[in-house]
N, C-alpha and C positions, 0 to 999 in steps of 0.2 A: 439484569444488565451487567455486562462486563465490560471494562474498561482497554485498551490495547493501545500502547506508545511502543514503536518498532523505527528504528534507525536502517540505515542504509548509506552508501557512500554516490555520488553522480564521480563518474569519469570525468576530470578538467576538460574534456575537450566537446562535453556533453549537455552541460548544465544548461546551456542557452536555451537548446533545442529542447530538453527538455520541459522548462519551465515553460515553455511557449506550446508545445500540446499538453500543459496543465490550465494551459487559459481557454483550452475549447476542448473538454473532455467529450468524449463520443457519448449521445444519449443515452443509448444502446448499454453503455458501459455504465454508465452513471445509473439504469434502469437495475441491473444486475444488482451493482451492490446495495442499492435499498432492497428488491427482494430478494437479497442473502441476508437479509438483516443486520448488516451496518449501517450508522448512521451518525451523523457529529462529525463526520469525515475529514479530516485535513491534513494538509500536507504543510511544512515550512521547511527553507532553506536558511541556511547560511553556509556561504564557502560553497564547499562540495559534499556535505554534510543535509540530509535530510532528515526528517524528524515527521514522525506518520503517527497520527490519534484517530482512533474512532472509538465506537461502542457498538456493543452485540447485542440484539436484543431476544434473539432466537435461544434454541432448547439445542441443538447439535451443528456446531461451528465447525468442528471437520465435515460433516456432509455439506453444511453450507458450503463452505470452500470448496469442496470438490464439484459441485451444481457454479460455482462460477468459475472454476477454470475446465471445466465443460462445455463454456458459453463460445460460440465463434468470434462474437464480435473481440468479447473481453483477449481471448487467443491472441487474434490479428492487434489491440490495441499493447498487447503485454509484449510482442511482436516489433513494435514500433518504441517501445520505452525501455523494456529489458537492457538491450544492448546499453544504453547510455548510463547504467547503472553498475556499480559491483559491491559486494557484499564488505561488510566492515570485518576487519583484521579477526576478531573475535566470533564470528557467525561459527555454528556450527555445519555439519556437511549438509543439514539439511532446510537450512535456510537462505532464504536469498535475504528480504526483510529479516532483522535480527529485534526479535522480542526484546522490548525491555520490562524489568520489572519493578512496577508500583513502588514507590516508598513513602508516596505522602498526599494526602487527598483530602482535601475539603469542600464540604459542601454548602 
């Protein structure tokens, strides 16, 4: 199992609408990421500042990833939340979500 904390920024003029298609995730969607094998899933806010945890429990996370943004539904829902989002100062070119890395964990 692997662990994953990934930040992100909401657009001020976004956040509302966002948090409110976080209180009724599409099945469909929610279906996906358990069989991509995440799990512990969550999301927090503060501000305009997001903060994303999950864990991996699968053997190849890139091909996972690429089987859920393959998915229609997840498309259409990425479709509807993308926009309300933009990448933090620091993302690289190929990140939307910007990796964070671990520094302290206990169990």
């Amino acid at each position: 199992m692997k662990r994953f904390g990934q930040t992100i920024k909401l657009k001020p003029d976004g956040a509302a609408e966002y948090i409110k298609h976080h209180a009724a995730v599409w099945p469909g969607v929610l279906a996906k990421i358990k069989e991509c094998n995440l799990s512990n899933y969550s999301i927090f806010v503060r501000d305009t500042i997001l903060f994303a945890y999950f864990e991996y429990t699968g053997n190849d996370f890139d091909a996972d990833m690429k089987k859920m943004a393959a998915h229609e539904e997840t498309q259409r829902w990425w479709d509807v939340v993308k926009p309300l989002m933009q990448p933090i100062d620091s993302a690289t070119s190929d990140e939307f979500w910007a990796d964070m890395e671990e520094i302290f964990h206990l169990e």
